[in-house]
DOPAKE-520270 format. One record per residue: x, z, y of N, C-alpha, C, O, CB in turn. Coordinates in steps of 0.02 Angstrom, whole numbers, plus 50000, padded with zeros to 5 digits. Glycine has a CB too. Layout:
XZYXZYXZYXZYXZY ...
***
This chain:
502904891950788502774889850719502024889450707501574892450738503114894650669 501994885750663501194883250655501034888750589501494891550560501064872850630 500244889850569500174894550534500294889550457500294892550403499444898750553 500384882850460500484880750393501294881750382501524880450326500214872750382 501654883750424502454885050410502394890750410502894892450379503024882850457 502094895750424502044904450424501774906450346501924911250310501364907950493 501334900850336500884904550272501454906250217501524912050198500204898550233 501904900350190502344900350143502724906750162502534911150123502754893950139 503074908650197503414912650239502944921350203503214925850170503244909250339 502204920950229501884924450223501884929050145502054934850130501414920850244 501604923150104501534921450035502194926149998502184931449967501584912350024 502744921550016503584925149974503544929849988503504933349937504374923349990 503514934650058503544940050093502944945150029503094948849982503264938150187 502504943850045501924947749996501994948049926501784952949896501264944650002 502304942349893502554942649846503354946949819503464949149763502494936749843 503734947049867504304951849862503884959249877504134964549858504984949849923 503384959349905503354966449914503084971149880503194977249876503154967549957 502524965449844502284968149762502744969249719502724974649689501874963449721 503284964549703503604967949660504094972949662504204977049618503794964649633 504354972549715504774981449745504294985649738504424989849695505064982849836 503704986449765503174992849756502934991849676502794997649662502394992349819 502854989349637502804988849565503704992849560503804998449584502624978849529 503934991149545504664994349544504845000349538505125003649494504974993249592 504505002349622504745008849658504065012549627504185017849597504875008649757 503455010649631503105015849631502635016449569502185020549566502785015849691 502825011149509502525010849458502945011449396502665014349349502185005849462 503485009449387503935008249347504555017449363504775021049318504244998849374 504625018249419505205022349431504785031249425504235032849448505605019749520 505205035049394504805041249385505055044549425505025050149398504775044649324 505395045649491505695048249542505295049949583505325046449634506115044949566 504555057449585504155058449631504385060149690503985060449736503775062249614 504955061249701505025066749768505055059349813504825059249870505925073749774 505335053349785505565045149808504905044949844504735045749903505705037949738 504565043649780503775039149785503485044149845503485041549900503135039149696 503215051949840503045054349870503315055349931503135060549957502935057349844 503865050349978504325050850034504215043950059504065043050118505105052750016 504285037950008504205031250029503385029650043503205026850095504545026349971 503015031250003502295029650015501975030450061501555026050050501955031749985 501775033450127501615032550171501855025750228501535021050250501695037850180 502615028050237502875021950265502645016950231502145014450256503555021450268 502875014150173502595008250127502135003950159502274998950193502225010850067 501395007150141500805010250158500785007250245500465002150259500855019550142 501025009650277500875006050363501255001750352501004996150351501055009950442 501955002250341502314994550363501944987650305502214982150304503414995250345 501654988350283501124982550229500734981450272500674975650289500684984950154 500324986650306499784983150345500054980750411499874975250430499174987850357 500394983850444500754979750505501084973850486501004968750519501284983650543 501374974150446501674966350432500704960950417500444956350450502414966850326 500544963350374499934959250352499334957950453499104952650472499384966450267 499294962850480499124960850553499524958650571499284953350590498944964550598 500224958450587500864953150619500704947550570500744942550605501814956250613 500604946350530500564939050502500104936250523500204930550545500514937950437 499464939050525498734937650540498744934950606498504929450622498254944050536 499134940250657499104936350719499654930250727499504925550764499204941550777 500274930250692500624924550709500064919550669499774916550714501494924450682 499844917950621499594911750596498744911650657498434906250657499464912450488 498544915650687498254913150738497884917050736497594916650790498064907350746 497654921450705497014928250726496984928350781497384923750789497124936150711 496834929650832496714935150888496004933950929495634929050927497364934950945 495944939550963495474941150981494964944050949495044949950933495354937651002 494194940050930493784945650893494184945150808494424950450787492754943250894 494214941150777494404942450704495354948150728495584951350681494514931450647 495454948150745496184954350741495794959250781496154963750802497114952050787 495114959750800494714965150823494404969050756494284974650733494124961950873 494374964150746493804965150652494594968250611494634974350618493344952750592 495084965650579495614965350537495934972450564496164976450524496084958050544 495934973850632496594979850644496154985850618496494989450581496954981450741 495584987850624495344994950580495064993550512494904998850485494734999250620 494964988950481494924987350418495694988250380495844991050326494624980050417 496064985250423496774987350370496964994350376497194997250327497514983150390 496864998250451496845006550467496485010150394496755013850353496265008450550 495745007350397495505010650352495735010650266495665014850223494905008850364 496055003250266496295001550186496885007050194496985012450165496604991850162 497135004550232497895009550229497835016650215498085018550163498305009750302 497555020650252497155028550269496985030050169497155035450144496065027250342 496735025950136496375027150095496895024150024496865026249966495665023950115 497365018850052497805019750001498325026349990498615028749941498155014250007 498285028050057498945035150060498585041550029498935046150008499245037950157 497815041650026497385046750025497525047049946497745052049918496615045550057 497355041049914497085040849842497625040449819497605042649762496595035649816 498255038349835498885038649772499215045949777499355048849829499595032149785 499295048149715499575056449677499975053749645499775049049611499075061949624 500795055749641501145055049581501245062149560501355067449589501795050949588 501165060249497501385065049443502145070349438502645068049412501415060249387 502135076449463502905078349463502985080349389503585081049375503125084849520 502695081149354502895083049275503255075049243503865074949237502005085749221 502915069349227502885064549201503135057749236503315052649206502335064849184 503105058949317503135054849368502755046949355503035041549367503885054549382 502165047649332501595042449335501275042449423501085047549451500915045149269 501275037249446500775034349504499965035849489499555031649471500885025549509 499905040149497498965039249489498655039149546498625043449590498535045349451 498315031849542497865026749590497205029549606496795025049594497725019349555 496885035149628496255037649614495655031549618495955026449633496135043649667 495015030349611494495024849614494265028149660494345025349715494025022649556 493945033649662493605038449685493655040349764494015044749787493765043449644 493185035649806493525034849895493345041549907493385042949966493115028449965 493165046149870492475053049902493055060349890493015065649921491415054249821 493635058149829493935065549808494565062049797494525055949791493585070349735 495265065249793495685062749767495745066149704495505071749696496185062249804 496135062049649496385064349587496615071949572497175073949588496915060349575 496345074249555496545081049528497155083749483497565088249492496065082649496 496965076849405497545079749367497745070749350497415065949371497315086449287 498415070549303498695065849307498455061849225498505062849164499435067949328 498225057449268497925052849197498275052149122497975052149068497895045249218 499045051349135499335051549084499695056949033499875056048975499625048349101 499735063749077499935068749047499465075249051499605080549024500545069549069 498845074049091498505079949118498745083949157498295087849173498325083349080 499245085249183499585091849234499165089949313498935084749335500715091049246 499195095949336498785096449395499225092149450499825093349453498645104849417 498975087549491499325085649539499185088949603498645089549630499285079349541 499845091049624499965091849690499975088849756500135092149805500325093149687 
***
């Protein structure tokens, strides 16, 4: 397949997956869920996003460049998201240096 028949392919795929993780991890107050699914999540997003990269034609130095850039996005999305077990809010930390302490929407200490 050519990467102009992959992209569409690509596109729906990324688009279903935002809105299940909007779903699951923004909308649903079920921490013990969120705090069980999020990691997996979390790698299988970036392996699919490098499996796409290389089917539409990456390889070599750019999937040299892309495979620890998504390591590092990934590493740092699992680092910075805390859900809330009082309130079960997702809190997204900004902060690449500390993670979230307490929970933006109710104040309780996150664990």
């Amino acid at each position: 397949m050519s990467s102009e028949e992959i992209f569409p392919i690509f596109f729906g795929v990324w688009i279903l997956l935002g809105v299940l993780s909007f779903l699951l991890f923004f909308m649903s107050k079920n921490t013990k869920l969120k705090k069980k699914l999020w990691p997996p999540f979390v790698i299988f997003a970036g392996l699919l996003f490098i499996g796409f990269g290389y089917a539409m034609g990456f390889d070599g130095e750019p999937l040299f460049i892309m495979v620890p850039m998504v390591v590092l996005i990934s590493f740092l999305n699992i680092r910075s998201a805390k859900f809330c077990d009082s309130c079960g809010k997702t809190n997204m930390n900004q902060n690449l240096l500390s993670p979230a302490k307490f929970c933006s929407k109710c104040g309780e200490e996150l664990l």
